[in-house]
N, C-alpha and C positions, 0 to 999 in steps of 0.2 A: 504494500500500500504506500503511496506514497506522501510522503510525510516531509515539512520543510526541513532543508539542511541548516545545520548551522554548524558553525566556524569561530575556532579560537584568531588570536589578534595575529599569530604565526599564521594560520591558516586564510587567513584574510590578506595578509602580506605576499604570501605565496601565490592566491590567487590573483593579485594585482600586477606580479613579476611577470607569473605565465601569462596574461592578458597584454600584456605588453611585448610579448614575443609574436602576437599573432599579427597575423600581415594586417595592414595597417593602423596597428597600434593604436587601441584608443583611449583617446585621451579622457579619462574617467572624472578628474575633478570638471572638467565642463558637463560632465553626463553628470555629474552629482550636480552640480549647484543648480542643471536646468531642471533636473526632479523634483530638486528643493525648491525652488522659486513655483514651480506649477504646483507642487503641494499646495504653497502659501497662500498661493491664488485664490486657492479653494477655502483655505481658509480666512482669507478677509473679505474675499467676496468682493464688492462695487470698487470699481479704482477711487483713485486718491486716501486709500485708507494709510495710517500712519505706520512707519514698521523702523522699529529699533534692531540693527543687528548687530550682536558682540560677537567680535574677530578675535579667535587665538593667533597664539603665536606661532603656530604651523600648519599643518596639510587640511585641519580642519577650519583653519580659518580660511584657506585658498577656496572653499567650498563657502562658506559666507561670503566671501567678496563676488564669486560668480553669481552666486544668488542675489544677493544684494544687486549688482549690475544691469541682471534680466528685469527686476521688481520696477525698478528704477524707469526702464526703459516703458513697462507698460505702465507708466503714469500712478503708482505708488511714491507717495511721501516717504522716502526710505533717507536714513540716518542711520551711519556706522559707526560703533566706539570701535578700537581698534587696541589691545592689549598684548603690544608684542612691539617690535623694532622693525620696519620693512627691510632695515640690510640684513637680517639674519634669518629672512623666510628661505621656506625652500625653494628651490626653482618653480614650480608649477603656481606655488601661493602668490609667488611674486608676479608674476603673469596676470595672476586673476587678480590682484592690487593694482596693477597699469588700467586692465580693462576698465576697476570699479572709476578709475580716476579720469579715465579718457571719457566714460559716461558723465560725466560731470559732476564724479561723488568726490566727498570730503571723507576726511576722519574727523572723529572728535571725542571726549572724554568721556566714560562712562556717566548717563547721569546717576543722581543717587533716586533713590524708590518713589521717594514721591512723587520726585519728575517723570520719572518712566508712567508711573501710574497715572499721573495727569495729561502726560503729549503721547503717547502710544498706542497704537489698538492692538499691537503684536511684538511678543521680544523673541527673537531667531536666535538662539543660543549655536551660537558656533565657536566655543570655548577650544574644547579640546575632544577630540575621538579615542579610537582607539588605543592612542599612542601613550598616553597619560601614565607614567610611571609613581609618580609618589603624592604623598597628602597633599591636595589644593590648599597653599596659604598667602597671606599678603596681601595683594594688590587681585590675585583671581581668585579669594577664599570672599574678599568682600562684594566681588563682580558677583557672586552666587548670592552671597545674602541680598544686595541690593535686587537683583532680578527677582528672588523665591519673596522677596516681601510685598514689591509692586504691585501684585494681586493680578498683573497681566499675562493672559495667556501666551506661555512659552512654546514655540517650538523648537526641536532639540534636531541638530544636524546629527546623524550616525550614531551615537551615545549621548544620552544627555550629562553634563560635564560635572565631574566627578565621580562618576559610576565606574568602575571597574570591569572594562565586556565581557571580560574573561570570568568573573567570581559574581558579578554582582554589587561587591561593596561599597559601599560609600567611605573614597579616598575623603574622609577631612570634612567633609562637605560638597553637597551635590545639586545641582539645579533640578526641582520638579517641573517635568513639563507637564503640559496640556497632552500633545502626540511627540513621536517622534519620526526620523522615516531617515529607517538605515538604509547605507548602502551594500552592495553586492550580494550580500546575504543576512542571514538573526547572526546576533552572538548571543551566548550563553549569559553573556550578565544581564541582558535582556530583558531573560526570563525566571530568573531564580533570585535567592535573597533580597536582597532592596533593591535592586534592579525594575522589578511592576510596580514598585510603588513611585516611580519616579518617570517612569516612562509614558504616563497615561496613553493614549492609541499607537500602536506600533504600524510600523505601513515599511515595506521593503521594496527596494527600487535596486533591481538587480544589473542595472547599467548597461544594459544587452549583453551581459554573459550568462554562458551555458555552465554554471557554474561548477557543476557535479563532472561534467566532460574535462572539465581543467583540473578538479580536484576533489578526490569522493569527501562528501560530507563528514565533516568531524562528529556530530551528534545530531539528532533529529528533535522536530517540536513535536510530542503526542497531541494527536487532535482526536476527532470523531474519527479518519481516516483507520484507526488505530483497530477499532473494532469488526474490521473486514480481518485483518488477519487471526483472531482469536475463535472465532466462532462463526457458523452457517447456519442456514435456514433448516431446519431439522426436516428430513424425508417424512410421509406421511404416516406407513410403516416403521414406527418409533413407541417405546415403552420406554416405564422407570429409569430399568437397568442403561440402557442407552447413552441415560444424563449422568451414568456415575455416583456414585458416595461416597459424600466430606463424613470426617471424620473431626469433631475440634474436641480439643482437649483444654482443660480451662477450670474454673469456675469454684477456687479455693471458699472458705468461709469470706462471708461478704463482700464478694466479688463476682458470688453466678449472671448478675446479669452482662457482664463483660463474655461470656462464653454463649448465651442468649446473644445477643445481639449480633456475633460474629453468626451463629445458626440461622437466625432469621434472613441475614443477609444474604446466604448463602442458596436460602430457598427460595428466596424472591427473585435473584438472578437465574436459575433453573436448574440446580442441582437437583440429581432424582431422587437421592435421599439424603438426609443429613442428620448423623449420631452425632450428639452433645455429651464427649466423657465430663462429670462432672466432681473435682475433688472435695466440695464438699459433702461430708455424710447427712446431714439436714436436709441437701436439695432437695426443691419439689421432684418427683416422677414425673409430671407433665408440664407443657408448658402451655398457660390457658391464653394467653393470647395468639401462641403458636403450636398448637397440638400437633401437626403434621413434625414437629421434630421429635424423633426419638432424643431421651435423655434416658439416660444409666450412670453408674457409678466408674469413676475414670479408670478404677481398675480393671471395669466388665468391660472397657471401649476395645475392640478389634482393630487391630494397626493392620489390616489388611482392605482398608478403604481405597477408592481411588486415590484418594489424594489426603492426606494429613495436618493439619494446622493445629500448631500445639501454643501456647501462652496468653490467650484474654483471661486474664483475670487471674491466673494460675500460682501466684505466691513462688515463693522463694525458702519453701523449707523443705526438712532433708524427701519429704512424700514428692513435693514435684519436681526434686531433682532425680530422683530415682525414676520417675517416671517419663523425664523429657530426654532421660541416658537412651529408656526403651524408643522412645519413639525416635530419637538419632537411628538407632540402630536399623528401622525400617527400611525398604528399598523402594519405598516405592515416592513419587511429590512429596517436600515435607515443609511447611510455610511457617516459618518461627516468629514470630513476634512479642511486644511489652516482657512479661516475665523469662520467658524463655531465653531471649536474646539475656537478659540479665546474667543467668545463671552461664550462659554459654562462660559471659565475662570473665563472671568469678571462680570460675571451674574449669583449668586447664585441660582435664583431662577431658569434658565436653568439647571444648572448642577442636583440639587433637580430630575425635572423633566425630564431629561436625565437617571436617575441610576433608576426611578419609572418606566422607559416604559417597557410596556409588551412585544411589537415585540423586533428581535433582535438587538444587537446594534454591528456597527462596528467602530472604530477609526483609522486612519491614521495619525497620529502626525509626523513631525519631533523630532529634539531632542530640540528645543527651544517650540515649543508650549507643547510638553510633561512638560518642567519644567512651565510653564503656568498653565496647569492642575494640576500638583503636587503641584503648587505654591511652587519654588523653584527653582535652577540655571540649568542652561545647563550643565554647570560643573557636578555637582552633578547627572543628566541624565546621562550624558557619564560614569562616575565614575563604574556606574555597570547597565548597558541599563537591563539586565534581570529583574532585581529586579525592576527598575523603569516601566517596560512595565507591567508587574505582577502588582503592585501596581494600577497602571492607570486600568487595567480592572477589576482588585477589587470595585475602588472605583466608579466607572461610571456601572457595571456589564456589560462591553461590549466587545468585542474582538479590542484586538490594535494590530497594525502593526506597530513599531516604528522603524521609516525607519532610516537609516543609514547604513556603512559598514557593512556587516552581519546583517541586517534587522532583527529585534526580533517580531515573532507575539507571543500573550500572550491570554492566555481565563482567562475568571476570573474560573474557577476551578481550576487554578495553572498549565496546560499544558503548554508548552510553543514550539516554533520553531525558530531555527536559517535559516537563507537564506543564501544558495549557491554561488547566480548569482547575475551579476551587475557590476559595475565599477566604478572608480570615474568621468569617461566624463557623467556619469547619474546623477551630480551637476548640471543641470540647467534649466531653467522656463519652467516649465510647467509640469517637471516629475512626480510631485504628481497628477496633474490634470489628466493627461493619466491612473497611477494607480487607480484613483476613479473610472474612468472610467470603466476599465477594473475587477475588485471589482464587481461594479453594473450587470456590463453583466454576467459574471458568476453565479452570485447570481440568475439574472432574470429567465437564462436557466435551475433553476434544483436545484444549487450545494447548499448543506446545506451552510450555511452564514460563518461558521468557517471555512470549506473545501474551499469552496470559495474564502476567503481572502488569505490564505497558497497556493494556488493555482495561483493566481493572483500574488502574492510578487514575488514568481519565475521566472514565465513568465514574469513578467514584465523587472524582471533584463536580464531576458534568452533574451527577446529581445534587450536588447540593448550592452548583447555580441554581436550576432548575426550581427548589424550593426556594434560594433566597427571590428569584423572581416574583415568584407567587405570592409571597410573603410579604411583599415590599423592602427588604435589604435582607443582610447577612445576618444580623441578632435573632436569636433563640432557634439556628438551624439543627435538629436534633440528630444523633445518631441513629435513635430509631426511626427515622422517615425516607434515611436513604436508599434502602434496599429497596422499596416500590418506587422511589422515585429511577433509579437503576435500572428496573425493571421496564420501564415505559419506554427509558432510553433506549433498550439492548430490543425491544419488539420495535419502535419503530425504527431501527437500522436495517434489523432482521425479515422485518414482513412489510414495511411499507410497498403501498401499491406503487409500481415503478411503471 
């Protein structure tokens, strides 16, 4: 299925060298700055609208001055501050400095906020791209505050400046835009960590490259697309056995509904049956808002299921480590999450025999049990989620899902995906347990384990757009609501009338 590429800042440098070897060599900061300028268009609508553009001190600002130059020419009120030296641009920026100047543009000094907020309709942040090496401070740490205070809508050339394309982070301080509208391809900072929250509308203006023919994509965006490769339309000639059986394991004293929740989700996505091993001795026998799930005692659970997911809710004493050794040992899918990942942590001789299993392995970490695994900080997780998701399935040889803003799933052959969909009202109890859930069903019904997982991450987030829609924002999206909302999703990809 095909799904957008994206590209580290190496990867994007690469692609600009080989572009440059093809016969007639094109000349990309002009394909940018006219992208950029027609973007703008669109967004101030009637001419003579007012447009502020701030110029770095390199290849990204050569892309505000071509932009600025075009705006200029179709009768926008266009004003450039300019925060650099024109002797020390690069050849291409200096080029697109003459043009701004032979239009008959000026420089001038950045204003402060108020001003912007009072003479501007549009601020064109063309600070810095890709190229941004360390904390924004000085004279372009204040060029951010001044812009992020004006209240004016920002648009962001390639990265919006101070973002990290690579990780996401916010170097020091960062400009939020309104949209932004990269060139050649996504980058990863993009779409993960503070990255979406600074990017408001993304839009990619690929410069007339064939991008993937110059250079296979470094990491893919999960979209809807994602769902063609996990699952089909089921023949009509279909029963139970067909859909498979999850098996979760979970549900210590005061916790069954974490192992509940992971069941429910499981069966609303189409698992044909779904057993709830359950550690607590108290659990109900039935579950009355979900009857169609078998529950039993975690020791009566059959590790002989399709597919295995062991840790919503599961505690950390010496019962569910003896129990989550058994279900390592299993051969068949096995999807570790919350407690289990825990114990893997603290128990070398699990984690040993975690990265020896021959079935395959799936991980769904947070960003704190990720630095568990890694044995290391959350900090340090967050710092660059890629590398740490790639690492974790290295070292475990398993597929991780390392949930967060822009969800990073990782293979240990170095593949990797960013996630689409989601929100921040998908903070709260129970959302990893519904993902296991929904993990396991997919898995049961067909989907290879890694299609599966990539499959699942979306859908999961997709569903809980879907109720923030309905709802009117992201506040009080429940865990228990996603698995039907999931469910609507996965029918109408699967059976919509085409």
């Amino acid at each position: 299925m095909n799904l957008d590429p994206i590209y580290f800042s190496e990867g994007i440098r690469a692609l600009e060298k080989r572009a440059q070897a093809l016969p007639g060599a094109p000349r990309l900061m002009e394909r940018a700055g006219l992208a950029a300028a027609r973007e703008a268009q669109i967004l101030l609508g009637e001419r003579g609208r007012r447009v502020l553009v701030v110029a770095g001190p390199g290849n990204n600002g050569g892309d505000a001055f071509e932009l600025a130059a075009h705006l200029k020419r179709w009768f926008y009120r266009v004003q450039v501050a300019f925060l650099g030296e024109s002797a020390k641009l690069p050849a291409d920026a200096a080029r697109a400095l003459q043009k701004w100047q032979a239009a008959g543009g000026e420089l001038r000094a950045l204003p402060d906020a108020a001003a912007i907020s009072r003479d501007y309709d549009l601020v064109v942040d063309g600070l810095f791209g890709i190229g941004l090496a360390r904390a924004l401070e000085g004279r372009y740490a204040r060029a951010v505050e001044a812009i992020n205070q004006s209240g004016r809508p920002v648009f962001a050339l390639d990265v919006p400046s101070g973002i990290n394309s690579d990780t996401g982070a916010v170097m020091g301080c960062a400009v939020s835009a309104a949209s932004t509208l990269t060139f050649i391809a996504r980058k990863p900072g993009l779409a993960t960590l503070d990255g979406p929250d600074h990017c408001g509308r993304i839009s990619v203006a690929t410069l007339g490259l064939e991008v993937e023919a110059l250079l296979p994509a470094q990491a893919r965006l999960l979209g809807a697309g994602i769902l063609g490769d996990a699952l089909q339309r089921r023949r009509g000639n279909f029963h139970k056995g067909n859909a498979g059986d999850v098996a979760i394991l979970g549900g210590a004293p005061g916790m069954v509904g974490a192992a509940l929740l992971a069941g429910r989700a499981a069966l609303y996505c189409g698992a044909g049956r779904v057993h709830v091993g359950l550690i607590d001795e108290a659990a109900p026998r039935v579950d009355p808002v979900q009857p169609e799930l078998m529950l039993r005692r975690a020791q009566d659970l059959s590790l002989a299921a399709t597919v295995l997911a062991a840790g919503p809710g599961m505690g950390r004493d010496r019962i569910a480590r003896a129990l989550l050794a058994t279900a390592i040992g299993s051969t068949g899918p096995l999807i570790l999450d919350a407690d289990a990942l825990n114990l893997v942590a603290e128990e070398a001789d699990l984690a040993q025999a975690l990265a020896a299993r021959s079935g395959p392995t799936l991980l769904t970490p947070h960003p704190a049990e990720a630095a568990r695994l890694l044995a290391t900080g959350t900090r340090e997780i967050q710092s660059d989620r890629i590398a740490a998701a790639l690492r974790i399935a290295r070292r475990y040889k398993a597929a991780v899902a390392l949930k967060g803003n822009g969800t990073i799933v990782a293979a240990p052959d170095g593949r990797c995906w960013i996630n689409s969909s989601g929100h921040p009202g998908m903070a709260s109890a129970g959302m990893g347990d519904a993902l296991t859930g929904i993990v396991a069903s997919l898995i049961a019904q067909g989907a290879a384990p890694l299609a599966g997982l990539c499959a699942a991450v979306w859908l999961h987030g997709a569903a809980g757009d879907l109720l923030a829609a309905q709802h009117g924002g992201p506040l009080g999206t429940l865990a228990g609501d996603i698995g039907a909302k999931a469910r609507l999703l996965l029918n109408e990809h699967l059976y919509a009338v085409r």
